[in-house]
N, CA, C and O atoms as a GROMACS GRO file, in nm:
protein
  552
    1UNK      N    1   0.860   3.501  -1.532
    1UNK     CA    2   0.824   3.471  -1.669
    1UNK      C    3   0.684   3.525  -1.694
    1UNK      O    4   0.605   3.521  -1.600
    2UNK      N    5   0.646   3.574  -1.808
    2UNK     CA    6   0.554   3.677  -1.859
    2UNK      C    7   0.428   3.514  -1.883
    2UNK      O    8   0.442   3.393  -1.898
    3UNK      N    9   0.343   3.586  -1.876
    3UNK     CA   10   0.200   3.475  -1.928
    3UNK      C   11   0.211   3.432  -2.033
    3UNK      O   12   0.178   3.316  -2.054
    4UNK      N   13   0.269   3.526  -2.152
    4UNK     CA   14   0.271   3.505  -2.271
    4UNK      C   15   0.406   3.425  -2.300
    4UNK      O   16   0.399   3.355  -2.401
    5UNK      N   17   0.472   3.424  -2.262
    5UNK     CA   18   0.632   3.389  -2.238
    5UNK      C   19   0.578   3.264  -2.285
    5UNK      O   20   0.580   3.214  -2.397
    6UNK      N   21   0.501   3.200  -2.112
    6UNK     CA   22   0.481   3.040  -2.014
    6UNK      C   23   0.355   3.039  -2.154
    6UNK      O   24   0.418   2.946  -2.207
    7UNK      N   25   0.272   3.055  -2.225
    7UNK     CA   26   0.194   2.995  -2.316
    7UNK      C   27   0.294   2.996  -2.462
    7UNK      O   28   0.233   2.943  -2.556
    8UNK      N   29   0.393   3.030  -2.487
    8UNK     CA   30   0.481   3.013  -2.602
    8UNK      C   31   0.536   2.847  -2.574
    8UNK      O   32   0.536   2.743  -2.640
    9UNK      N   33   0.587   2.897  -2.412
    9UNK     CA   34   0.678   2.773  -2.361
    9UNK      C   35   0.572   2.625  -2.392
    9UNK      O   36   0.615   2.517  -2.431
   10UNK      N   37   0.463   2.650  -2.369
   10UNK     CA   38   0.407   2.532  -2.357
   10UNK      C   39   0.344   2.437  -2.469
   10UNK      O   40   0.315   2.318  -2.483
   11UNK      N   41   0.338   2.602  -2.568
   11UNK     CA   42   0.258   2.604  -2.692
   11UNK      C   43   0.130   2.651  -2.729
   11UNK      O   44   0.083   2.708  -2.630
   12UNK      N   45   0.063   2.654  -2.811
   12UNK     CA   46  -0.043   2.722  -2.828
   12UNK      C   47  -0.190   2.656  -2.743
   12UNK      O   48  -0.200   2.539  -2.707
   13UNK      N   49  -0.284   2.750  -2.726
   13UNK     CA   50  -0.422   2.685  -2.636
   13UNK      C   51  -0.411   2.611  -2.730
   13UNK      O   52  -0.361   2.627  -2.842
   14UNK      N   53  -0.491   2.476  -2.652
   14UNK     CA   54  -0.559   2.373  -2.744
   14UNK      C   55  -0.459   2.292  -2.828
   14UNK      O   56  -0.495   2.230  -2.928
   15UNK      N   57  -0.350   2.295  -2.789
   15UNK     CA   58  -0.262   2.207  -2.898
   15UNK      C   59  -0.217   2.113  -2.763
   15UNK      O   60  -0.228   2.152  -2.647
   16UNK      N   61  -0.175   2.008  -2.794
   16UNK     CA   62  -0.122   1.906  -2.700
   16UNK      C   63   0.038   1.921  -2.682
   16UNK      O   64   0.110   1.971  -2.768
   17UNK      N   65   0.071   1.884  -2.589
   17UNK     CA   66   0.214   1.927  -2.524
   17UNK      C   67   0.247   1.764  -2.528
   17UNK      O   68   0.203   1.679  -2.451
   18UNK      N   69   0.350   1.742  -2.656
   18UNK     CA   70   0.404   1.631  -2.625
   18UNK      C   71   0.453   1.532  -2.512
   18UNK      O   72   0.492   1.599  -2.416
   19UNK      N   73   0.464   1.422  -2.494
   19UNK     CA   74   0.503   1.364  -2.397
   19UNK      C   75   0.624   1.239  -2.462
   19UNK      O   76   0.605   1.161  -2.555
   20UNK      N   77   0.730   1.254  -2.390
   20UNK     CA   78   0.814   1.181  -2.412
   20UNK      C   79   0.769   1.032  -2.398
   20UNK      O   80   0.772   0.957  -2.495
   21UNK      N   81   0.728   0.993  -2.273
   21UNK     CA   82   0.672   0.870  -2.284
   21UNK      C   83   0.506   0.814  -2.281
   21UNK      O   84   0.451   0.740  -2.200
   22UNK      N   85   0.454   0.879  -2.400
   22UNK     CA   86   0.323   0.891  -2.424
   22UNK      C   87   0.319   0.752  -2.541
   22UNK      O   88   0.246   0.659  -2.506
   23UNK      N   89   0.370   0.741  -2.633
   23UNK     CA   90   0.391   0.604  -2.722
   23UNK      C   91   0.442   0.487  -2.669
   23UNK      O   92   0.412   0.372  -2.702
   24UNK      N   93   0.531   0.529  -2.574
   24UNK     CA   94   0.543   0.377  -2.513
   24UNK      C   95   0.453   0.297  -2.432
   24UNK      O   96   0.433   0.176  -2.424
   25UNK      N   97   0.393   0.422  -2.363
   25UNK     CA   98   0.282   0.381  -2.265
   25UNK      C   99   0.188   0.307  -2.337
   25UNK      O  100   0.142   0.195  -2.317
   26UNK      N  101   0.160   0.418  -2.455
   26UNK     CA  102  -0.054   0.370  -2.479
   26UNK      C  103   0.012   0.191  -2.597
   26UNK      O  104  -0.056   0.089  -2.612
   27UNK      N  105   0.151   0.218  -2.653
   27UNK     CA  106   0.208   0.067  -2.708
   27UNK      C  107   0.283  -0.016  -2.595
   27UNK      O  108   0.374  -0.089  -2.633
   28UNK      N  109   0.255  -0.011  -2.468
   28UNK     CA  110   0.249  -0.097  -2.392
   28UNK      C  111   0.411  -0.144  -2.383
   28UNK      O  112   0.439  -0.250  -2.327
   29UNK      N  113   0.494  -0.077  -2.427
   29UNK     CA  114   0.616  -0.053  -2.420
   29UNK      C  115   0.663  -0.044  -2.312
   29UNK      O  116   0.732  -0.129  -2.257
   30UNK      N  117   0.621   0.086  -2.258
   30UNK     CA  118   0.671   0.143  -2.129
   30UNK      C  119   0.682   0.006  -2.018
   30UNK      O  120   0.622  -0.101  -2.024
   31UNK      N  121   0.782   0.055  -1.918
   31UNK     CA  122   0.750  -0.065  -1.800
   31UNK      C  123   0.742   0.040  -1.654
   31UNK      O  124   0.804   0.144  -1.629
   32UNK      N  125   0.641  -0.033  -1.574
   32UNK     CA  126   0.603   0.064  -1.471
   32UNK      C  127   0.650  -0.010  -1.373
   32UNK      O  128   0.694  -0.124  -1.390
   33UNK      N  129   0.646   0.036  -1.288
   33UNK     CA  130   0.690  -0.007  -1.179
   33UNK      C  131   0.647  -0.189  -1.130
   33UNK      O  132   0.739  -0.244  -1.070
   34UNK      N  133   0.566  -0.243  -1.144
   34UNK     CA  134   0.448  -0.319  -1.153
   34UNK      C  135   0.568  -0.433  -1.234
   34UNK      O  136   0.626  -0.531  -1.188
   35UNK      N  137   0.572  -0.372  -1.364
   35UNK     CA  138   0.689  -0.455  -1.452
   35UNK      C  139   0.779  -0.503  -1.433
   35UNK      O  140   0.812  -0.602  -1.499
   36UNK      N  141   0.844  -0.460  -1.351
   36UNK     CA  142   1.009  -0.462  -1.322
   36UNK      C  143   1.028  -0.579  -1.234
   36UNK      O  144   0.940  -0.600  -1.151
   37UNK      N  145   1.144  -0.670  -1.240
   37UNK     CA  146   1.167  -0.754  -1.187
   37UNK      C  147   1.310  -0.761  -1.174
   37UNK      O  148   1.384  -0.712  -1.260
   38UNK      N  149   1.359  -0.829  -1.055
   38UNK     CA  150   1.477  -0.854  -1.042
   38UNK      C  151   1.506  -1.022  -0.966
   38UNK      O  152   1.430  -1.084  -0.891
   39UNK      N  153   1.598  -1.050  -1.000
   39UNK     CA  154   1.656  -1.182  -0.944
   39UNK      C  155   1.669  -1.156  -0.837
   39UNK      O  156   1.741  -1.063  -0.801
   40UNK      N  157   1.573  -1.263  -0.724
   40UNK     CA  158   1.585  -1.283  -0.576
   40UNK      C  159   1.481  -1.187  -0.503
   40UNK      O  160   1.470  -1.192  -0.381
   41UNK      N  161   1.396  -1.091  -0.590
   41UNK     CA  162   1.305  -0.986  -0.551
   41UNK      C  163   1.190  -1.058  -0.458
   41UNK      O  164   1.156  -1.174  -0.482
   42UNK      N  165   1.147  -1.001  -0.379
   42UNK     CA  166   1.043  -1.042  -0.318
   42UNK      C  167   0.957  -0.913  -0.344
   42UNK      O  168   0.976  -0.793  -0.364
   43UNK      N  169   0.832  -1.019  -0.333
   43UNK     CA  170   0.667  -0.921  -0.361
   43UNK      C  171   0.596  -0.905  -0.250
   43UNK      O  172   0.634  -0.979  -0.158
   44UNK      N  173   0.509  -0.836  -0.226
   44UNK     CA  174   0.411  -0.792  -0.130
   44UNK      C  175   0.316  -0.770  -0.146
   44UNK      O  176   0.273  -0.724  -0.251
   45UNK      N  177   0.223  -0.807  -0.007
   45UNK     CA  178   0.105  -0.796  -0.027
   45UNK      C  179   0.039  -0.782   0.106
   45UNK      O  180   0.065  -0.868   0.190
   46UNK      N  181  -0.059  -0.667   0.144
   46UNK     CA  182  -0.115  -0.620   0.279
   46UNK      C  183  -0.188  -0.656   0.291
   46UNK      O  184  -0.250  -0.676   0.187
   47UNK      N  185  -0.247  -0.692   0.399
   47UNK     CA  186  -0.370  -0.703   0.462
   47UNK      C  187  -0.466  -0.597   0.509
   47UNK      O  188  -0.421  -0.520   0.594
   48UNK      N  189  -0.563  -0.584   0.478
   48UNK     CA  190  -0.617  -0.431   0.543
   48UNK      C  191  -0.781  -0.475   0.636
   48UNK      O  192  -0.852  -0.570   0.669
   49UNK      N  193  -0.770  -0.339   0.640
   49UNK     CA  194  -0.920  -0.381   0.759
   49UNK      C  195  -1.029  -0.396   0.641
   49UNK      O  196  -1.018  -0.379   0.520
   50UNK      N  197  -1.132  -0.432   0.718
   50UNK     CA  198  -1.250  -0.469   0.646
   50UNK      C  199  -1.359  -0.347   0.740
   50UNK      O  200  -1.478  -0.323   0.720
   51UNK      N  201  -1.291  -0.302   0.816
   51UNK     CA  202  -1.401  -0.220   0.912
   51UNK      C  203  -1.353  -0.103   0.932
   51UNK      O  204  -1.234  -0.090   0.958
   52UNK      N  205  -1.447   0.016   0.921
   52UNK     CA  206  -1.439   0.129   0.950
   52UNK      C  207  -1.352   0.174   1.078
   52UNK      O  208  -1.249   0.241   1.084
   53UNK      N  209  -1.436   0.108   1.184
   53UNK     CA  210  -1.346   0.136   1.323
   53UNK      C  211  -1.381   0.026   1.417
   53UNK      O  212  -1.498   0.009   1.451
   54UNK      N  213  -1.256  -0.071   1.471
   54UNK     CA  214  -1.261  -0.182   1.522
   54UNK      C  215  -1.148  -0.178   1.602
   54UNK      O  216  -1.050  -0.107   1.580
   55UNK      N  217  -1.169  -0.292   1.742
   55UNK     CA  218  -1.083  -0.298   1.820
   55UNK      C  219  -0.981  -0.436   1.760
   55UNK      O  220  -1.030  -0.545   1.731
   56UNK      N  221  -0.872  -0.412   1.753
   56UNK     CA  222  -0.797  -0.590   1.705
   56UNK      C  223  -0.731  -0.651   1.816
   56UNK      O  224  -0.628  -0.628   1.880
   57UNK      N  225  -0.851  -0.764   1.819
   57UNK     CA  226  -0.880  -0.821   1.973
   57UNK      C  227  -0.680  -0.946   1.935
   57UNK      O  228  -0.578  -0.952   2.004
   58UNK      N  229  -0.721  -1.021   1.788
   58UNK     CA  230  -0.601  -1.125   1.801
   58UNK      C  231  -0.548  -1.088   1.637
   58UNK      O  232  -0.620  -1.033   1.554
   59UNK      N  233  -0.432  -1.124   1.618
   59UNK     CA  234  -0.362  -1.144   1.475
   59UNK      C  235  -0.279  -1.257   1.497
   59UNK      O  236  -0.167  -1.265   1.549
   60UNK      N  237  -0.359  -1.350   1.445
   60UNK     CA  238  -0.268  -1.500   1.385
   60UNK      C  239  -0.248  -1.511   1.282
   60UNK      O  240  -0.327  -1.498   1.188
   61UNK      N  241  -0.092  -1.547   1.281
   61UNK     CA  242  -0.033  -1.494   1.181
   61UNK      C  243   0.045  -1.661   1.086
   61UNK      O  244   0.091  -1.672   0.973
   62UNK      N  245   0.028  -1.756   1.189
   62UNK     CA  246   0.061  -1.894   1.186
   62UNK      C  247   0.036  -2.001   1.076
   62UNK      O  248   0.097  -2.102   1.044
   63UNK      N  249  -0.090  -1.935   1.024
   63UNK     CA  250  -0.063  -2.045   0.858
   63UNK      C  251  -0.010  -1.954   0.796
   63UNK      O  252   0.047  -2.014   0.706
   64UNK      N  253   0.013  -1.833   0.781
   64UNK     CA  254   0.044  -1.745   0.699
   64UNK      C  255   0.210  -1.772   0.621
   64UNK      O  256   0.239  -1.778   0.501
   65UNK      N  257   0.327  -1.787   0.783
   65UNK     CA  258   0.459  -1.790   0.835
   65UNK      C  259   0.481  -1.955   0.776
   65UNK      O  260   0.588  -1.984   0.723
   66UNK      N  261   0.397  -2.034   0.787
   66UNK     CA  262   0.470  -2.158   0.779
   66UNK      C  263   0.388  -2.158   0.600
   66UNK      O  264   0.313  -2.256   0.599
   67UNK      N  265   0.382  -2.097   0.486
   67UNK     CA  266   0.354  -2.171   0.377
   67UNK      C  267   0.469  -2.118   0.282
   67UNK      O  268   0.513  -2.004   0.264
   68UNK      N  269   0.498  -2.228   0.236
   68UNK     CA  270   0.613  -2.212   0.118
   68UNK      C  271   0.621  -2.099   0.035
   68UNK      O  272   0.521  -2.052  -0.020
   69UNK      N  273   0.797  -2.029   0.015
   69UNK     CA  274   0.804  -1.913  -0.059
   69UNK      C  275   0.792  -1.745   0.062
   69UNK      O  276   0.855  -1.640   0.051
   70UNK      N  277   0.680  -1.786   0.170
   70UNK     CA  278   0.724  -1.692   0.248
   70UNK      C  279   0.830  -1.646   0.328
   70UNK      O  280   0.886  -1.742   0.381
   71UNK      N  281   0.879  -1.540   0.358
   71UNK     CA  282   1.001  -1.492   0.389
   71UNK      C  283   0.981  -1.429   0.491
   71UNK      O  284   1.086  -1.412   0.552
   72UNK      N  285   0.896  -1.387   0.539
   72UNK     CA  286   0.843  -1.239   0.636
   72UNK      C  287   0.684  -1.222   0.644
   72UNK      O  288   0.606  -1.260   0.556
   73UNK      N  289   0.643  -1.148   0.781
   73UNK     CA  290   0.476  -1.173   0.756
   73UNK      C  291   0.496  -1.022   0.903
   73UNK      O  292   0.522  -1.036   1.023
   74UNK      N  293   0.475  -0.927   0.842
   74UNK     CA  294   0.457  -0.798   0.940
   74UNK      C  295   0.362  -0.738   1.017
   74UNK      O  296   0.248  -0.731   0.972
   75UNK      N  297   0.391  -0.689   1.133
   75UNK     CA  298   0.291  -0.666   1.188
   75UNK      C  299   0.338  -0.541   1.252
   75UNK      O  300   0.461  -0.537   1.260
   76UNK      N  301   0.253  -0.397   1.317
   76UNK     CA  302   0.320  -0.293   1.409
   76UNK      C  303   0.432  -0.385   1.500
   76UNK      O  304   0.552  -0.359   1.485
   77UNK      N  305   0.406  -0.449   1.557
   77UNK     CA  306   0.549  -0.554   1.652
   77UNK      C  307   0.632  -0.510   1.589
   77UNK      O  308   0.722  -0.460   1.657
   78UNK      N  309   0.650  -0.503   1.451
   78UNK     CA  310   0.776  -0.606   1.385
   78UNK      C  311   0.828  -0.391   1.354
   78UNK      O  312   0.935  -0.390   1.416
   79UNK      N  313   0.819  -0.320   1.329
   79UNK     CA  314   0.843  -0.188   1.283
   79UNK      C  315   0.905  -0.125   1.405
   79UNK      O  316   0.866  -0.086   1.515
   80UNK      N  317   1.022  -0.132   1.336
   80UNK     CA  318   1.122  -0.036   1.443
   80UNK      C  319   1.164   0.082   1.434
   80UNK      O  320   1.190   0.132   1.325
   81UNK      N  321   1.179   0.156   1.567
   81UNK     CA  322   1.165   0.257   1.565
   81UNK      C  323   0.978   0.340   1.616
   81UNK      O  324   0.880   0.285   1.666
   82UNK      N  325   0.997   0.452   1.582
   82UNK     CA  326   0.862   0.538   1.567
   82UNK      C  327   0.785   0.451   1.521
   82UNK      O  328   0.834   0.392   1.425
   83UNK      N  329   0.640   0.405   1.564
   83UNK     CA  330   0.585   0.343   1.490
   83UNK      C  331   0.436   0.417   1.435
   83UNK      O  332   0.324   0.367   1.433
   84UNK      N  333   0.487   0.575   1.386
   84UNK     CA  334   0.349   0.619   1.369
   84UNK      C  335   0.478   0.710   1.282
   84UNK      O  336   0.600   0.719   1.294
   85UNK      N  337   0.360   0.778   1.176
   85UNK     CA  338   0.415   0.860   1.070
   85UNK      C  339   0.350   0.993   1.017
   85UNK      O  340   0.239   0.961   0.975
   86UNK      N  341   0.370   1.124   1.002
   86UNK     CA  342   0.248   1.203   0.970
   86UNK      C  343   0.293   1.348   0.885
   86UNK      O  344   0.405   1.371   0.930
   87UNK      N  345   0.271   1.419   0.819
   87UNK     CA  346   0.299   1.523   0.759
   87UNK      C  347   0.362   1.614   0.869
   87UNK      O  348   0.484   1.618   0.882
   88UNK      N  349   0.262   1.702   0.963
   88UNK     CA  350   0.257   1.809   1.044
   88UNK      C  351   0.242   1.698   1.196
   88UNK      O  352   0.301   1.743   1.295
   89UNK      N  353   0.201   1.620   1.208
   89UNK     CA  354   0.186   1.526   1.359
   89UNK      C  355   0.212   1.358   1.334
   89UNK      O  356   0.123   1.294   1.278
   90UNK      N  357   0.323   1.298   1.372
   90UNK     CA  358   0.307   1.176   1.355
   90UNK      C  359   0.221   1.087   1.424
   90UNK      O  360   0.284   1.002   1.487
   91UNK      N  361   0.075   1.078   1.435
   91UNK     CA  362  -0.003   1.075   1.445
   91UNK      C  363  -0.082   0.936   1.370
   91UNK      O  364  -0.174   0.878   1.425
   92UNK      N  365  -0.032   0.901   1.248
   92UNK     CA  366  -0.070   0.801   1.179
   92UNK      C  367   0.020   0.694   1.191
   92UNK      O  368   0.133   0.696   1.141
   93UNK      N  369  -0.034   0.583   1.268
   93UNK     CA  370   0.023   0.417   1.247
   93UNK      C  371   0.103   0.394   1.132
   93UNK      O  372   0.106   0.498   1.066
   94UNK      N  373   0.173   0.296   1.076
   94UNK     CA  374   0.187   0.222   0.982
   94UNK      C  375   0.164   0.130   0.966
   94UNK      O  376   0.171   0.088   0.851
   95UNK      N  377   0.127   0.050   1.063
   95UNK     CA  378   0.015  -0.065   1.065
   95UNK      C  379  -0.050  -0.019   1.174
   95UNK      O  380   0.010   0.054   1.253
   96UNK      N  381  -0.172  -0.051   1.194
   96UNK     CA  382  -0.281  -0.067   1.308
   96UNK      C  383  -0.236  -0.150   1.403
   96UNK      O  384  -0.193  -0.266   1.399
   97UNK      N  385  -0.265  -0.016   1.548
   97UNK     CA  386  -0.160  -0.121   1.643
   97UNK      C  387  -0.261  -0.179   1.771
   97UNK      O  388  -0.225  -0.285   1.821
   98UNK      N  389  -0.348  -0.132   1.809
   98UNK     CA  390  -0.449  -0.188   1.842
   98UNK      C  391  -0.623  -0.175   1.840
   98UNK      O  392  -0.712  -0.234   1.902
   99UNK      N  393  -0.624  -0.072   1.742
   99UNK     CA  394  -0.754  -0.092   1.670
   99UNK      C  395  -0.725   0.020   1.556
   99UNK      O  396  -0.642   0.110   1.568
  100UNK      N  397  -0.819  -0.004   1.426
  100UNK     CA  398  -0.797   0.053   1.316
  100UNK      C  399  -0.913   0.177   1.286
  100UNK      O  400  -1.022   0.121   1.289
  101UNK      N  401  -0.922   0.250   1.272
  101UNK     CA  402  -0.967   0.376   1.204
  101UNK      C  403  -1.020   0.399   1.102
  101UNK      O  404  -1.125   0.462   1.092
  102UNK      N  405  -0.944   0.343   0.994
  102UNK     CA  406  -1.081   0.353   0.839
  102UNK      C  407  -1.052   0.186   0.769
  102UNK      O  408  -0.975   0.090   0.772
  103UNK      N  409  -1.148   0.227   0.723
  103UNK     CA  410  -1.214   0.111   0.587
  103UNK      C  411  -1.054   0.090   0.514
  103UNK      O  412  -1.026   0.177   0.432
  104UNK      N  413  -0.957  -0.008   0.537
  104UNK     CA  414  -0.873  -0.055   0.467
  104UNK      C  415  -0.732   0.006   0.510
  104UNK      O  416  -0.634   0.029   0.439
  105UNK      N  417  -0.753   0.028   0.662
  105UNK     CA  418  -0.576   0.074   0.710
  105UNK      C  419  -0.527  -0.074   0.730
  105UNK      O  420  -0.587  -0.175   0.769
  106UNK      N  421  -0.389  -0.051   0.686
  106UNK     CA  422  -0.324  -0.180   0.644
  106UNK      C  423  -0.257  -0.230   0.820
  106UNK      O  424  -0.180  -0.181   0.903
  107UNK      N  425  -0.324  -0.330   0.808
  107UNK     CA  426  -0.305  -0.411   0.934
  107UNK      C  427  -0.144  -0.513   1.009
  107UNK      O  428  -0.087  -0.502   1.117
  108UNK      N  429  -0.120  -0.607   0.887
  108UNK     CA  430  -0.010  -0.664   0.842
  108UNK      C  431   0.039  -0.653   0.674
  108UNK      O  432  -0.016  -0.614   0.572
  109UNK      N  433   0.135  -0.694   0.698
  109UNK     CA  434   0.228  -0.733   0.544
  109UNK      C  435   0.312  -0.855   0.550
  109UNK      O  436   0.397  -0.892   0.631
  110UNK      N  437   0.238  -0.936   0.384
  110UNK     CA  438   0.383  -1.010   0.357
  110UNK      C  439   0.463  -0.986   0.276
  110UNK      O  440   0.455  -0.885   0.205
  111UNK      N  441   0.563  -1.074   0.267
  111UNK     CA  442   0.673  -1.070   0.158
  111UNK      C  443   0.682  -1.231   0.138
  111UNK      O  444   0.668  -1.324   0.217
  112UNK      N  445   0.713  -1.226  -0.001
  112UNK     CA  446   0.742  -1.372  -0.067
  112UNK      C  447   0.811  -1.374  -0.188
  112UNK      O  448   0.871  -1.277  -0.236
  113UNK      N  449   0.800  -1.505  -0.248
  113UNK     CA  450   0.882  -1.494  -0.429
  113UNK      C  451   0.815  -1.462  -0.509
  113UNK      O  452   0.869  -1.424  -0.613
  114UNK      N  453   0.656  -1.461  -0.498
  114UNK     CA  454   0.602  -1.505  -0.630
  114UNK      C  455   0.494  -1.370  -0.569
  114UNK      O  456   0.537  -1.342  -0.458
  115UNK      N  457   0.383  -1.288  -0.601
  115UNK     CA  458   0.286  -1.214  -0.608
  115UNK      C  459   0.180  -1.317  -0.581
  115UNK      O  460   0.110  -1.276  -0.488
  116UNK      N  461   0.148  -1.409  -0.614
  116UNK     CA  462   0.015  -1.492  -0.629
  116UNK      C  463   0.067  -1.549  -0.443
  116UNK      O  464  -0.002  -1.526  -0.344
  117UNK      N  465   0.157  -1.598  -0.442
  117UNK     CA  466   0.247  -1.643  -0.284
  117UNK      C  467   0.206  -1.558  -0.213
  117UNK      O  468   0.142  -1.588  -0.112
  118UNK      N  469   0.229  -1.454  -0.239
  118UNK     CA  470   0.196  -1.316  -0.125
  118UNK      C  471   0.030  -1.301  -0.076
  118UNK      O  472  -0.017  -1.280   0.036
  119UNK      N  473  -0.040  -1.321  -0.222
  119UNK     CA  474  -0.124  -1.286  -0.154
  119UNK      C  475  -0.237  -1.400  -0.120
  119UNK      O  476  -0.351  -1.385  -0.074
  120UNK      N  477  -0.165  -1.520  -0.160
  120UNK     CA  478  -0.236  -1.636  -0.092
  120UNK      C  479  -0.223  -1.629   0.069
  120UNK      O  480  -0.324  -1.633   0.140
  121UNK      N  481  -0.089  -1.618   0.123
  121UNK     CA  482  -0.066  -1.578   0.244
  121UNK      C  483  -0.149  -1.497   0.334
  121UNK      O  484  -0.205  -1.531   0.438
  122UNK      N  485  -0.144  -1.359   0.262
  122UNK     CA  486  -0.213  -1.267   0.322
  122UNK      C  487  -0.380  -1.300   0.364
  122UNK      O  488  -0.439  -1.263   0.465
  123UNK      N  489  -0.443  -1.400   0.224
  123UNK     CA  490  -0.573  -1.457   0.321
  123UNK      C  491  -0.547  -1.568   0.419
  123UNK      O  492  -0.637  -1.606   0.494
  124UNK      N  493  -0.445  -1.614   0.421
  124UNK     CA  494  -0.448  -1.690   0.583
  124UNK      C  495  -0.410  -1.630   0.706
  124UNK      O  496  -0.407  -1.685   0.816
  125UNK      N  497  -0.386  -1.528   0.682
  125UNK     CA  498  -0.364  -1.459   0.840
  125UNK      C  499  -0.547  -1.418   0.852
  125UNK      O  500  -0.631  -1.390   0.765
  126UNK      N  501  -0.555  -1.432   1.023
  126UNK     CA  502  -0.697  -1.463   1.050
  126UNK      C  503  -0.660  -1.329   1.204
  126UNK      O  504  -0.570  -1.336   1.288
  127UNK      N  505  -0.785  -1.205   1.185
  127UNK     CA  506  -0.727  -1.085   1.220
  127UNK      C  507  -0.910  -1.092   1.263
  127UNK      O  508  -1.010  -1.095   1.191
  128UNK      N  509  -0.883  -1.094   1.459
  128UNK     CA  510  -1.006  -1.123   1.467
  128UNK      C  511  -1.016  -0.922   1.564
  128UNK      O  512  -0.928  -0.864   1.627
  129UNK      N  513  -1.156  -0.878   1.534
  129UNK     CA  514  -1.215  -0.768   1.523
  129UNK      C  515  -1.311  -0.775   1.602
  129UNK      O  516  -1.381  -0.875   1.615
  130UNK      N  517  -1.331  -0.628   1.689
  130UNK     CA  518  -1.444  -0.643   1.789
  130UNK      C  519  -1.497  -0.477   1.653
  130UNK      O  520  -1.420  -0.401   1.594
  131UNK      N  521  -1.620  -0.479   1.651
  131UNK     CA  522  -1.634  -0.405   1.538
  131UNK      C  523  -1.678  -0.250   1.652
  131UNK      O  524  -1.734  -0.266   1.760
  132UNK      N  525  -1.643  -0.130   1.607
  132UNK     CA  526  -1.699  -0.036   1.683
  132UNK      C  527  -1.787   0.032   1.620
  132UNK      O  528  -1.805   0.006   1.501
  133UNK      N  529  -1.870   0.145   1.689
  133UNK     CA  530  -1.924   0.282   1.622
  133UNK      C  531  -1.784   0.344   1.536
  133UNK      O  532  -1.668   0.363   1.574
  134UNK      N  533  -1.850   0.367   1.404
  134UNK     CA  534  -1.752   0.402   1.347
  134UNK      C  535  -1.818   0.631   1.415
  134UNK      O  536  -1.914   0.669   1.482
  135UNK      N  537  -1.715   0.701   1.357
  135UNK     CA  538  -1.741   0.863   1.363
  135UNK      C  539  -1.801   0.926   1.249
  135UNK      O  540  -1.741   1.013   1.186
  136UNK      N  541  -1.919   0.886   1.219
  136UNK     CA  542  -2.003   0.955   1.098
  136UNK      C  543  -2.018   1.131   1.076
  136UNK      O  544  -2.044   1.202   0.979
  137UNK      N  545  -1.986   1.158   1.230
  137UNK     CA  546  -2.048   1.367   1.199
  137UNK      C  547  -1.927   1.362   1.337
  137UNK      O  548  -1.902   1.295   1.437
  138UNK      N  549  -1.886   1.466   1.273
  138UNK     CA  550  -1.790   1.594   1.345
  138UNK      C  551  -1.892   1.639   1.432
  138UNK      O  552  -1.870   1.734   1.507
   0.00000   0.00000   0.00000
């Protein structure tokens, strides 16, 4: 397709290229993902590190498992199969399996009924950290 073709196709410089769901969005219409609900759905909510690079000495997970509405409370243990994932090297965790790497790799996960459930949960799991040198320079 010619340059001139692909700027006909799109329309003229400087003019805006409609969007099908551009009115529903900015009128709050639209529903995103976030929106959507279904009967019997459970919500989630992760836990992540608080530290750049740390060893994870314990994960108690025990008030977390016993408070009402929870269903599940995840940890690398619980992930079957491969437990690392990566473009070109699977190389990357899906949870942190015994020490974490950056500022907010997700450690555990829950699941529950309610969103507010989930992530009340998620602050009672108690995820104790030996803190390291994080790798500032290559």
């Amino acid at each position: 397709m010619s340059t001139t073709a692909r700027k006909l196709e799109l329309g003229r410089v400087g003019e805006s290229v409609k969007r099908v769901d551009a009115i529903p969005k900015v009128t709050g219409e639209f529903a995103y993902a976030s929106d959507l609900f279904a009967a019997g759905m459970l919500w989630g909510h992760t836990v992540r590190s608080p530290h750049a690079h740390a060893r994870i000495i314990e994960i108690d997970l025990s008030q977390a498992l016993t408070m009402p509405g929870v269903f599940a409370v995840l940890t690398h243990a619980d992930v079957p199969g491969a437990k690392t994932y990566g473009l070109e090297f699977p190389d990357q965790p899906v949870l942190a399996i015994d020490r974490v790497r950056y500022f907010g790799e997700p450690v555990a996960l829950v699941a529950a009924d309610h969103p507010e459930q989930a992530r009340r949960a998620a602050e009672k799991i108690r995820v104790e950290y030996e803190p390291l040198e994080p790798v500032v320079d290559p």
